[in-house]
ROTOR-855792 format. One record per residue (C-alpha): residue in three letters; z negated, x negated, y negated. Coordinates in steps of 0.02 Angstrom, whole numbers, padded with zeros to 5 digits, always signed. Each point is the difference from the previous one (the first is absolute). Example, Ala and Ser with C-alpha at 12.3 -4.5 7.8 and 13.67 -1.06 7.14 Angstrom:
2
ALA-00390-00615+00225
SER+00033-00069-00172
This chain:
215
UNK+00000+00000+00000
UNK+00030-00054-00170
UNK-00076+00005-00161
UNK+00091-00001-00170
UNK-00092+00003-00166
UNK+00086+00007-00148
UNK-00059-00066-00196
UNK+00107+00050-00150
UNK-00013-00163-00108
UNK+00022-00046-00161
UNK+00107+00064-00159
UNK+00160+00029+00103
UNK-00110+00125+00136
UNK+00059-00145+00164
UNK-00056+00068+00139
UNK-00109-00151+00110
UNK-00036+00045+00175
UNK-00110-00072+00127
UNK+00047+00030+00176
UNK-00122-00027+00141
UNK-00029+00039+00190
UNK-00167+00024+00102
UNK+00002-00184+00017
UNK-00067+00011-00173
UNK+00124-00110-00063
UNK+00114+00031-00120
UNK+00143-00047-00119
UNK+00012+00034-00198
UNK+00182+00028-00060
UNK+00016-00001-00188
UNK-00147-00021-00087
UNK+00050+00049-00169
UNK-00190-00005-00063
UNK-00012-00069-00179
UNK-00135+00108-00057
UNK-00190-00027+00080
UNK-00045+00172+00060
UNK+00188-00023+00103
UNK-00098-00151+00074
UNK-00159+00087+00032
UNK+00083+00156+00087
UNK+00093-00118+00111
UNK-00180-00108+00047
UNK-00077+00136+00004
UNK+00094+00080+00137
UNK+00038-00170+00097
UNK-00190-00020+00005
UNK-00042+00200+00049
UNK+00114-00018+00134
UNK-00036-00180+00050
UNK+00176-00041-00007
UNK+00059-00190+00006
UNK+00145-00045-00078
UNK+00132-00110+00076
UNK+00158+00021-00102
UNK+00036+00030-00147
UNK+00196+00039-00024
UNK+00107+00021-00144
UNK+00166+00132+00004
UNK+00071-00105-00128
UNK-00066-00137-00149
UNK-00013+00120-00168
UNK-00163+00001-00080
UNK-00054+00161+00018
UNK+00004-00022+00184
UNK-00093-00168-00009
UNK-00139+00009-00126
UNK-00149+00003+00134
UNK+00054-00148+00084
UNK-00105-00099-00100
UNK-00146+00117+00039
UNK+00030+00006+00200
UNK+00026-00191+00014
UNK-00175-00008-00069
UNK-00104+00119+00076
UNK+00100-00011+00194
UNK+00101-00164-00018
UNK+00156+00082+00012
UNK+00168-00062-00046
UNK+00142+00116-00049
UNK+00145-00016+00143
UNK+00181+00075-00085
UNK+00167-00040+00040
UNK+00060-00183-00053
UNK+00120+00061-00109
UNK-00146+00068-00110
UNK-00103-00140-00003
UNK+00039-00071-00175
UNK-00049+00183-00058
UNK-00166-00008+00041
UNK-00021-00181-00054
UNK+00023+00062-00150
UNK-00090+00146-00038
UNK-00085-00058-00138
UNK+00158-00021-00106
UNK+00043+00178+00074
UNK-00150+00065-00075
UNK+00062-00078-00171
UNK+00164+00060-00003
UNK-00001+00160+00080
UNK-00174+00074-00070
UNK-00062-00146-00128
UNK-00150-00007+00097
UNK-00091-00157+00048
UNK-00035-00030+00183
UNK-00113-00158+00064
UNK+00116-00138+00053
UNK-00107-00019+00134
UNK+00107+00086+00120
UNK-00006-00031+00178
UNK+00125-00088+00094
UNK+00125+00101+00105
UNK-00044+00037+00180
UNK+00135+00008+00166
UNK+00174+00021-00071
UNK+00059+00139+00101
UNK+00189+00020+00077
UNK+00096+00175+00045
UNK-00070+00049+00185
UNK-00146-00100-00036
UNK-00171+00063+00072
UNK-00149+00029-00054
UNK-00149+00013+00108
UNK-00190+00105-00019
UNK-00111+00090+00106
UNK+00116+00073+00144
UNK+00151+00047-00120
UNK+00147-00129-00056
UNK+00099+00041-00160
UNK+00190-00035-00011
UNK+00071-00073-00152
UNK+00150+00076-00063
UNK+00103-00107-00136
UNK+00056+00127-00131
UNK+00075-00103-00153
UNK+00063+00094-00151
UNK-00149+00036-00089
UNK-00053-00172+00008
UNK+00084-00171+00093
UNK-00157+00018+00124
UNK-00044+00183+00014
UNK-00042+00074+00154
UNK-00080+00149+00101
UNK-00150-00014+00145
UNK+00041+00108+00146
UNK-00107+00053+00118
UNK+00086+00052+00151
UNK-00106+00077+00103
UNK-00091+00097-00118
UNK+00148+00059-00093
UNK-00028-00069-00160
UNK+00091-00117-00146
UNK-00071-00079-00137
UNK+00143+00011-00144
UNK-00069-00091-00151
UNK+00133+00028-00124
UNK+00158+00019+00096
UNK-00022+00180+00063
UNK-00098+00134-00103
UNK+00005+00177+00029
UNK+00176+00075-00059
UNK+00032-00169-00079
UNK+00004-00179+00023
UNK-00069-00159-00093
UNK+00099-00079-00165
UNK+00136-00123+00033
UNK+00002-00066-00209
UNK-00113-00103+00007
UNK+00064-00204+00020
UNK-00042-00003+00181
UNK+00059+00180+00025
UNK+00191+00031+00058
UNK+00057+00171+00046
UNK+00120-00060+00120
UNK-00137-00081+00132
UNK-00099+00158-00059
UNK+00158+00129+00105
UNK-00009-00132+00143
UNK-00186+00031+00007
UNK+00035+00187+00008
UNK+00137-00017+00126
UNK-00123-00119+00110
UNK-00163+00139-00031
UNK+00098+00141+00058
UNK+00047-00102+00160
UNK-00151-00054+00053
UNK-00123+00130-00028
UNK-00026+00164+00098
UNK+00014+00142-00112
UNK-00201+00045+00029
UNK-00066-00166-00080
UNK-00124+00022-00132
UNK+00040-00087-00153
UNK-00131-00076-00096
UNK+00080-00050-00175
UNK-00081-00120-00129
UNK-00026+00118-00115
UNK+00001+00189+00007
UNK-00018+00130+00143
UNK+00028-00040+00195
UNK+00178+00070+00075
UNK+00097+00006+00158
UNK+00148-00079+00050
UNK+00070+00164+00042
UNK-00033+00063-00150
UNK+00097-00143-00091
UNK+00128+00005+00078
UNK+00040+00207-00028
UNK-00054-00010-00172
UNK+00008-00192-00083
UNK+00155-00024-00080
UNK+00010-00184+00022
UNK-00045+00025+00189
UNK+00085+00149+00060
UNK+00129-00028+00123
C-alpha cells in the first residue's frame, strides 16, 4: 500500500509530495518549501508518521520546485537527484532566485545528488519508481511512475487539461510534443497523475479532454 501526501508550497501553489510505504520509508518529490510553516507541515508530518526519508527527487531544476533542498539536506542529509540535463539549474538557484523573483536565497546550496537517466530506478520501502525523461518544459524534466500502484509524478510537463511552458531558455515546444507522443504510449489510461502544481488527473482523462494530448 502506498501513501501520498501532498504540500502546496510557496508563491506559485507547487504541489511537494512525499510518498511512502509501510516500510516507513519514503521519498520527497518537489519540495517547493520557501516559507517556514511549508517546512514545519512537512516535519511535522515526517515525524507523526515516523517516516525516514531516502530520496529526495526533483521533476525538473526551476526554483519553485527546488527551494527546500536546502532545508532537507539539513535536517535528513538528502541530496536532490534530477536528470543530468538539469543539473546546472539547480546549481544555480540562487541566481534563479535573483532573476526570476529578485529574492535572495543562501548560496549555501547543497550539492546535487545521483544524476538520474530515462528508465532509471529508484528504490524505497517495497516500491521502485520509474523515471520517465520528458524534455520540453525544461532540458532535464521528467515524471516518477509508479507502476504498480498506478501512479505518475508529472512535475511540470503534464497538468490537468494543460501542460508545462516551453518559453522559457531551456523550454522547446518541439521535445515538449515528443514528450506527449512518448506519455500517451507508455501509460495505461487509469494512471493517476500527480502534477506539480494544481489538482491530480488521469491519464484517461487527458487524453479525451487535453488538447495537447488527445489522440
Amino acid at each position: 500500500m502506498i501513501n501520498i501526501q501532498s504540500f502546496e508550497c510557496n508563491i506559485l501553489q507547487e504541489n511537494c509530495y512525499v510518498v511512502s510505504d509501510d516500510s516507513r520509508e519514503c521519498v520527497i518529490i518537489d519540495c517547493g518549501a520557501f516559507y517556514d510553516e511549508e517546512y514545519v507541515a512537512i516535519d511535522n508530518y515526517l515525524r507523526k508518521q515516523q517516516l525516514k526519508p531516502v530520496h529526495l527527487l526533483a521533476t525538473h531544476g526551476h526554483l519553485d520546485h527546488n527551494f527546500g533542498n536546502a532545508h532537507l539536506f539539513q535536517q535528513y542529509g538528502l541530496k536532490a537527484e534530477i536528470c543530468a540535463e538539469d543539473q546546472q539549474l539547480v546549481e544555480r538557484l540562487p541566481q534563479q532566485a535573483a532573476a526570476l523573483f529578485g529574492i535572495e536565497i543562501s548560496d549555501d546550496q547543497p550539492p546535487v545528488g545521483r544524476l538520474l537517466s530515462d528508465g532509471d530506478s529508484i528504490t524505497f520501502g517495497h516500491h521502485i519508481l520509474e523515471v520517465l525523461r520528458t524534455p520540453g518544459h525544461s532540458h532535464g524534466s521528467c515524471m516518477f511512475y509508479l507502476k504498480e500502484e498506478g501512479v505518475v509524478f508529472s512535475g511540470d510537463t503534464l497538468f490537468r487539461m494543460s501542460i508545462g511552458r516551453t518559453d522559457f531558455p531551456e523550454g522547446s515546444w518541439q521535445a515538449m510534443e515528443q514528450s506527449m507522443a512518448k506519455i500517451a504510449d507508455i501509460l495505461p489510461k487509469e494512471t493517476v497523475v500527480y502534477p506539480g502544481h494544481g489538482p491530480q488527473t488521469t491519464i484517461a482523462d487527458e487524453l479525451q479532454y487535453n488538447p495537447y494530448l488527445r489522440r
